[in-house]
GUFI-334791 format. One record per atom (N, C-alpha, C, O): residue in one letter; atom name; z, x, y. Coordinates in Angstrom, 2 decimals. Atoms other than C-alpha are relative to their C-alpha. Last residue first. Example, Ala and Ser with C-alpha at 12.3 -4.5 7.8 and 13.67 -1.06 7.14 Angstrom:
// GUFI-334791
SITE   code   site         w         u         v
SITE      S      N     -0.06     -0.82     -1.19
SITE      S     CA      7.14     13.67     -1.06
SITE      S      C      0.73     -0.77      1.09
SITE      S      O      0.90     -0.26      2.20
SITE      A      N      0.00      0.89     -1.19
SITE      A     CA      7.80     12.30     -4.50
SITE      A      C      0.00      0.90      1.20
SITE      A      O      0.66      1.94      1.18
This chain:
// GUFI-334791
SITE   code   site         w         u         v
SITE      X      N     -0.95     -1.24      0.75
SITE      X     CA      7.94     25.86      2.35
SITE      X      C      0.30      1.53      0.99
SITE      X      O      0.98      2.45      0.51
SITE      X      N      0.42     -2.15     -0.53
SITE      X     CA      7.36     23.38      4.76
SITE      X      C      0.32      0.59     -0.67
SITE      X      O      1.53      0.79     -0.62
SITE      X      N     -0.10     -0.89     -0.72
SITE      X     CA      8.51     19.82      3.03
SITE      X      C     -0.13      1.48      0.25
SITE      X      O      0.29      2.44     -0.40
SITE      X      N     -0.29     -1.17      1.06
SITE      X     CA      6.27     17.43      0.94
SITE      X      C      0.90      1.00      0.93
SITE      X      O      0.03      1.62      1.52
SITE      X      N      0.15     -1.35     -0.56
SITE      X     CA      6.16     14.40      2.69
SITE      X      C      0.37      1.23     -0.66
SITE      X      O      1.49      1.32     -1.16
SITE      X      N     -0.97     -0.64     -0.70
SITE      X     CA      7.30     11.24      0.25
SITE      X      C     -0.79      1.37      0.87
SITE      X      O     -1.29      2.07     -0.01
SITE      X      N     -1.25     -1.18      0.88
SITE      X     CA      4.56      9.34     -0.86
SITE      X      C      0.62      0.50      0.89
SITE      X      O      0.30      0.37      2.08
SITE      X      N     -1.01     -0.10     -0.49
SITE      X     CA      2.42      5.66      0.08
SITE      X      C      1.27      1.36     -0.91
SITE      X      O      2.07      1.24     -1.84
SITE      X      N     -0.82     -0.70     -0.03
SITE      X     CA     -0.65      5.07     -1.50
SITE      X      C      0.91      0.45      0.38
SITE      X      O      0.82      1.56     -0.16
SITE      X      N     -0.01     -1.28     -0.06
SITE      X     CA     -2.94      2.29     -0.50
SITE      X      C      1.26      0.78     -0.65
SITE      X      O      2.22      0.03     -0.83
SITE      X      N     -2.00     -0.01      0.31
SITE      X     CA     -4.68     -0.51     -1.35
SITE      X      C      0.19      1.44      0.61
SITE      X      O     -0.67      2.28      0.86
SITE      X      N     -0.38     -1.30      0.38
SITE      X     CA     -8.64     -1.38     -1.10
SITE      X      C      1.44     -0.50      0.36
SITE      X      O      1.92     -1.57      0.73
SITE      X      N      1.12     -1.22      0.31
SITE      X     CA    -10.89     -4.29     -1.31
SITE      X      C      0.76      1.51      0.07
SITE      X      O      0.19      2.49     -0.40
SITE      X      N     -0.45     -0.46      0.98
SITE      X     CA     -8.75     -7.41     -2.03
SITE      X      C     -0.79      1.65     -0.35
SITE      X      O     -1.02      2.27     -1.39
SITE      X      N      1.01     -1.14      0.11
SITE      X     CA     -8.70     -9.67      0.90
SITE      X      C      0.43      1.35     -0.87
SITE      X      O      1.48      1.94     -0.61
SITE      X      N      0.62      0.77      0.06
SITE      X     CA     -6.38    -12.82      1.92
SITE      X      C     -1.49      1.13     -0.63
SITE      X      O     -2.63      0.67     -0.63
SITE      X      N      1.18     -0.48      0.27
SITE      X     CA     -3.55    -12.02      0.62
SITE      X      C     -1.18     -0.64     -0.15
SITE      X      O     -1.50     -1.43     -1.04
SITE      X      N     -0.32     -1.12     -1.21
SITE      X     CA     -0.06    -14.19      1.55
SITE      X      C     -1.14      1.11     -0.22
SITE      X      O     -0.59      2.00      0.44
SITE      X      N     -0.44      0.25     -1.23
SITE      X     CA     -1.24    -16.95     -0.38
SITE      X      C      0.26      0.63      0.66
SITE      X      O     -0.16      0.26      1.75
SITE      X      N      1.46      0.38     -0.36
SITE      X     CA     -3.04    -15.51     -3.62
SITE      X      C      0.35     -0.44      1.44
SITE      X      O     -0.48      0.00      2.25
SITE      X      N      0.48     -1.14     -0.41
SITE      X     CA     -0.18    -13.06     -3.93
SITE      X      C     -1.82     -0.87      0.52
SITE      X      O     -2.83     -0.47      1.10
SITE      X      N     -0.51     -0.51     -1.53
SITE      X     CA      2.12    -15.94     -3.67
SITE      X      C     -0.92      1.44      0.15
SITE      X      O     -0.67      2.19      1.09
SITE      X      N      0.19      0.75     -0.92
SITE      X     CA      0.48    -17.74     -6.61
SITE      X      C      0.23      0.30      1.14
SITE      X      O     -0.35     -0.30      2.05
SITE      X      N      1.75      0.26     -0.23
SITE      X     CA     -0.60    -14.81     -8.76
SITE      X      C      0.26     -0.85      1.29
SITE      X      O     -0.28     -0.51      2.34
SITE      X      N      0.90      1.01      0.92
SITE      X     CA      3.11    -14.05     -9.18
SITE      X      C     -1.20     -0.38      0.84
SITE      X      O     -1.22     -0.50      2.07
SITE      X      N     -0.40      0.50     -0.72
SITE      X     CA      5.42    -11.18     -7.18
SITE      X      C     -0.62     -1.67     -0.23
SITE      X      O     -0.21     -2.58      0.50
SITE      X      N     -1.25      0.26     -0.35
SITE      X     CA      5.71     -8.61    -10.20
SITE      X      C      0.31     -1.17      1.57
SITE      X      O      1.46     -1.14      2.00
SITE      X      N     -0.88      0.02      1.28
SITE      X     CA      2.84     -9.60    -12.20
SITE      X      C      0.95     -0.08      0.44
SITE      X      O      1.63     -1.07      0.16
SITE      X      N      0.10      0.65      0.55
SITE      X     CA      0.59    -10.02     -9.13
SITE      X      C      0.90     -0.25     -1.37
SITE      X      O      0.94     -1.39     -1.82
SITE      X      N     -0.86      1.13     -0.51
SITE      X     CA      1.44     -7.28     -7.69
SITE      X      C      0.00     -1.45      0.08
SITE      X      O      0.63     -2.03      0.96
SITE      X      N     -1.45     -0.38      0.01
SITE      X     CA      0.85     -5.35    -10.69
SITE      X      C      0.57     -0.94      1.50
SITE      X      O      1.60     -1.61      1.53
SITE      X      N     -0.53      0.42      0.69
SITE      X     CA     -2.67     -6.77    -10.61
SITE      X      C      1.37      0.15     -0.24
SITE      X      O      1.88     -0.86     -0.72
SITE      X      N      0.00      1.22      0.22
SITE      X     CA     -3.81     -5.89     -7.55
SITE      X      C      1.13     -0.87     -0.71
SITE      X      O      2.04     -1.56     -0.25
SITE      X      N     -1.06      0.29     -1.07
SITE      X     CA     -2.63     -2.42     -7.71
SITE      X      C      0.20     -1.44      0.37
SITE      X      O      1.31     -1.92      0.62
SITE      X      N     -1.45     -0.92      0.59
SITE      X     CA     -4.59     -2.23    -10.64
SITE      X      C      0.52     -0.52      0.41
SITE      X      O      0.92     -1.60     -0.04
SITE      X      N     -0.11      1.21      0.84
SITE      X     CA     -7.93     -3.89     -9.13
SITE      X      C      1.56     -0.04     -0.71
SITE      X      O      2.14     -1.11     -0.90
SITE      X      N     -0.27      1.35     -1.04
SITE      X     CA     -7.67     -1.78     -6.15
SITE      X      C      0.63     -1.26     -1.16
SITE      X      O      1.55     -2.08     -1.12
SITE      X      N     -1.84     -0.35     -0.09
SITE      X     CA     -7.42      1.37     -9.22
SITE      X      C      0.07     -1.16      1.11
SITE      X      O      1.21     -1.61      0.99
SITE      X      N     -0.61      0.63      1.45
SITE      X     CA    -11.05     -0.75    -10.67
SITE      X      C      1.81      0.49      0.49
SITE      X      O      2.81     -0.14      0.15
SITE      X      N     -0.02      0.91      0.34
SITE      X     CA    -12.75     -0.76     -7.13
SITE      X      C      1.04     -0.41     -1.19
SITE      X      O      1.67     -1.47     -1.25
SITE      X      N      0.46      0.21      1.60
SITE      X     CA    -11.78      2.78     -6.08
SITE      X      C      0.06     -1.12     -0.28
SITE      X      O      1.25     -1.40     -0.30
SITE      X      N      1.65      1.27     -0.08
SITE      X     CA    -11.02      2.19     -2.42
SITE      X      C     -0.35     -0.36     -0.97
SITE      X      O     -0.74     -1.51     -1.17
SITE      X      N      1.03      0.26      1.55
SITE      X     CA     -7.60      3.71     -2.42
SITE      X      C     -0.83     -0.97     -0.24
SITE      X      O     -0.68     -2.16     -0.53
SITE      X      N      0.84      0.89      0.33
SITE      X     CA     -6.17      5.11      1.11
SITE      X      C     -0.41      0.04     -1.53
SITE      X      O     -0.70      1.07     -2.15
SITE      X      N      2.10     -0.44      0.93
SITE      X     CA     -4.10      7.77      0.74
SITE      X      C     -0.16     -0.97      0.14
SITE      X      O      0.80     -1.63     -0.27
SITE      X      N      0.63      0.92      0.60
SITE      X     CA     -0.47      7.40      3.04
SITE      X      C     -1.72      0.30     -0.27
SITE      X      O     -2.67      0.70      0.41
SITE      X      N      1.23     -0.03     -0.18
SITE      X     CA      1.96     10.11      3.76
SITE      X      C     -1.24     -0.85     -0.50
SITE      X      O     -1.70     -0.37     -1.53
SITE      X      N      1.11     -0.13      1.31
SITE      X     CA      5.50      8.85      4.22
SITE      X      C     -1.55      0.56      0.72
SITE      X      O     -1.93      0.46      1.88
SITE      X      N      1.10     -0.51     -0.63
SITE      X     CA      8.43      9.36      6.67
SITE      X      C     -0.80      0.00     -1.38
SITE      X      O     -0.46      0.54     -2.43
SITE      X      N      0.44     -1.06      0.44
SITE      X     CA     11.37      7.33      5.30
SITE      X      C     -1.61      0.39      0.88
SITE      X      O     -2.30     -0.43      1.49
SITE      X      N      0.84     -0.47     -0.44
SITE      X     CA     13.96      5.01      7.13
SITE      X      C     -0.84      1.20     -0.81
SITE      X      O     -0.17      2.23     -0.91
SITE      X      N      0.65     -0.85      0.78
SITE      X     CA     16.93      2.69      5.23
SITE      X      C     -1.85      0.47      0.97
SITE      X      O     -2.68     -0.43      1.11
SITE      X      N     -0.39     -0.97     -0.39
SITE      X     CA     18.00      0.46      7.52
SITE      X      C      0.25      1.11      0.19
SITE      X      O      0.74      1.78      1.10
SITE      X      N     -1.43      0.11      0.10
SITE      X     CA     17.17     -2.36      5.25
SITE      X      C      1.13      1.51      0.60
SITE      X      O      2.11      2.02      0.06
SITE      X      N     -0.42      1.02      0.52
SITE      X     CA     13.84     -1.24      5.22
SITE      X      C      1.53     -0.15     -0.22
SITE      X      O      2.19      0.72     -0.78
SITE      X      N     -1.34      0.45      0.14
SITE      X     CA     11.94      1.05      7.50
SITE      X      C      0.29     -1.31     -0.72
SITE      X      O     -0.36     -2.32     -0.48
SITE      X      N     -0.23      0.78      0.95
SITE      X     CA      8.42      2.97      6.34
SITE      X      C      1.56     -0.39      0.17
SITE      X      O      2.34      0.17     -0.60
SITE      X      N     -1.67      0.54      0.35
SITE      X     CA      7.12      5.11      8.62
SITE      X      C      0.32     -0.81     -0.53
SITE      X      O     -0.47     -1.66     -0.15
SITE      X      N     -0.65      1.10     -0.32
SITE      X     CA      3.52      6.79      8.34
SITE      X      C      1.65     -0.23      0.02
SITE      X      O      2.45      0.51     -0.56
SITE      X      N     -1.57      0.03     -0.34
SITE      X     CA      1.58      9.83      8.66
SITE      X      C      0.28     -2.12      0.40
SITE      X      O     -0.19     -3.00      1.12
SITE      X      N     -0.79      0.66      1.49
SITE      X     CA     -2.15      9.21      7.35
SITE      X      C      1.45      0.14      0.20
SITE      X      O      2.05     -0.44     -0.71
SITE      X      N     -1.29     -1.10     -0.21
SITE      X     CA     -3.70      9.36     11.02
SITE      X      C      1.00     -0.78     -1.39
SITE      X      O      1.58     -1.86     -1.56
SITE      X      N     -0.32     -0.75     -0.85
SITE      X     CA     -6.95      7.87     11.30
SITE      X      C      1.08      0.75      0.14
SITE      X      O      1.11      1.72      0.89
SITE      X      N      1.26     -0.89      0.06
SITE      X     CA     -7.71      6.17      8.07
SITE      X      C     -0.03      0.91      1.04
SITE      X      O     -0.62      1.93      0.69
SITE      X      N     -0.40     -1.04      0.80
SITE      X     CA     -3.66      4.84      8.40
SITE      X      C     -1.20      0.94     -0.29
SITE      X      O     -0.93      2.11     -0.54
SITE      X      N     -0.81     -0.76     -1.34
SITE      X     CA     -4.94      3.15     11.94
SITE      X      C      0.44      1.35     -1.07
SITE      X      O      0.45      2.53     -0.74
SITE      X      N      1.08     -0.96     -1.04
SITE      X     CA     -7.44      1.47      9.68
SITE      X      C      0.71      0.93      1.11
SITE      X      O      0.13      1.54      2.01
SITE      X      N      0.94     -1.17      1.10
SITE      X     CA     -4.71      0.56      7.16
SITE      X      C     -1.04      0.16      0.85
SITE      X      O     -1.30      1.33      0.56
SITE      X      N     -0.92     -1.63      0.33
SITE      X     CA     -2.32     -0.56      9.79
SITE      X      C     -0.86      0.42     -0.73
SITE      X      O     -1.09      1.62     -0.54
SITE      X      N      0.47     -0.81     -0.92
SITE      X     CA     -5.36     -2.86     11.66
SITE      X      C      0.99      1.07     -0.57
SITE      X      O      0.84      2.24     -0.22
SITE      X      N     -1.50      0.16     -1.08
SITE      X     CA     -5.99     -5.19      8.66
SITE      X      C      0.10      1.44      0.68
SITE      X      O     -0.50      2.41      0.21
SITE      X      N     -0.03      0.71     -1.01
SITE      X     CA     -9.61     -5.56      8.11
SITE      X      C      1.34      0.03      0.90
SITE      X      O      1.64     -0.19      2.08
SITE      X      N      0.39     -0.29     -0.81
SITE      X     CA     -9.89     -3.30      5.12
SITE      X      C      0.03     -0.10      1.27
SITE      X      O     -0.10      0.93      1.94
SITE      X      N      0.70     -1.38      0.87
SITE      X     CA     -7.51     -5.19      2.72
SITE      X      C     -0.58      0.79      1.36
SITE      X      O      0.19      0.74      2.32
SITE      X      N      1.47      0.60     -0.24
SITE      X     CA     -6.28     -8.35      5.07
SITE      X      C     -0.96      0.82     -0.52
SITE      X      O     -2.13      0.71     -0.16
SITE      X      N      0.21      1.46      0.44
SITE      X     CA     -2.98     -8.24      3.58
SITE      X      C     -1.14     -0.62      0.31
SITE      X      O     -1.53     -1.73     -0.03
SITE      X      N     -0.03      0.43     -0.93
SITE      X     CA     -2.87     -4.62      2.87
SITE      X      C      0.01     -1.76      0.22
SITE      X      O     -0.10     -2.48     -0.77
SITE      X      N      0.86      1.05      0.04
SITE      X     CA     -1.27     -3.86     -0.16
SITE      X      C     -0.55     -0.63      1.45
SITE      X      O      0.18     -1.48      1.94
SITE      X      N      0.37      1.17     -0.95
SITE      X     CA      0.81     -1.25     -0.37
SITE      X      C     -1.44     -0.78     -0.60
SITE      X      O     -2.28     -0.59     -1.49
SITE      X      N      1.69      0.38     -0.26
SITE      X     CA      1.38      1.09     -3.47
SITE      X      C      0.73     -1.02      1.13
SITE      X      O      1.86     -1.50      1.05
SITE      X      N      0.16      1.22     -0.95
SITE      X     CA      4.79      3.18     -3.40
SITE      X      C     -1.52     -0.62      0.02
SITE      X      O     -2.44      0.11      0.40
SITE      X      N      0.69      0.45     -0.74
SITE      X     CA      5.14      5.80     -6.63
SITE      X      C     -0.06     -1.07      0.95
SITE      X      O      0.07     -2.10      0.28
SITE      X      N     -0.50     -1.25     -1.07
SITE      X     CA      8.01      6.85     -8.59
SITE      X      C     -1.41      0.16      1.15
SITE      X      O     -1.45      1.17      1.85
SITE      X      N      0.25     -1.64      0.77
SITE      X     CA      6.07      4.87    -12.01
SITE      X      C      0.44      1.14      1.24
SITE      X      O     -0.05      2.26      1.21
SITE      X      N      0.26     -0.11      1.33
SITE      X     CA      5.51      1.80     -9.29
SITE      X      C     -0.04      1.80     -0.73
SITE      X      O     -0.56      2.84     -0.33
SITE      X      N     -0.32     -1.63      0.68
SITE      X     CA      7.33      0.97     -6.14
SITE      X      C     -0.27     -0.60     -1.88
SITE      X      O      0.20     -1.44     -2.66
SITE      X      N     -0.57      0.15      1.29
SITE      X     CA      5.49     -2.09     -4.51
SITE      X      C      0.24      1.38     -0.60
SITE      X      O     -0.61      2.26     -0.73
């Protein structure tokens, strides 16, 4: 979800799912959509109350009911930014 020029994910199994444990090992990621390709760097966010955040915003923008159905686990989120390039 792009918020404030920011990307949050959501894992769908929080901890458990295997891209965010693969992202604890190597924070480079790719991100294709509609053909559209970006190289991102992804933070984990454990912080109980910013999980709770990220939560909630996707919940506002996709509604409680489909975030309760396609999410089954709510313990961390992550960050998603552009690569800064080499100066």
């Amino acid at each position: 979800m792009w918020k404030a020029g920011k990307l949050y994910l959501l894992p769908v199994e929080g901890s458990d799912t295997q891209w965010y444990k693969n992202v604890l090992q190597n924070s480079s990621i790719r991100i294709t959509s509609q053909g559209a390709e970006a190289a991102l760097i992804a933070s984990p966010i454990t912080d109980s109350a910013q999980v709770s955040s990220v939560v909630g915003n996707f919940r506002a923008k996709y509604g409680a009911g489909d975030v309760k159905k396609y999410y089954a686990k709510f313990d961390v989120a992550v960050l998603a930014e552009m690569r800064r390039a080499p100066s």
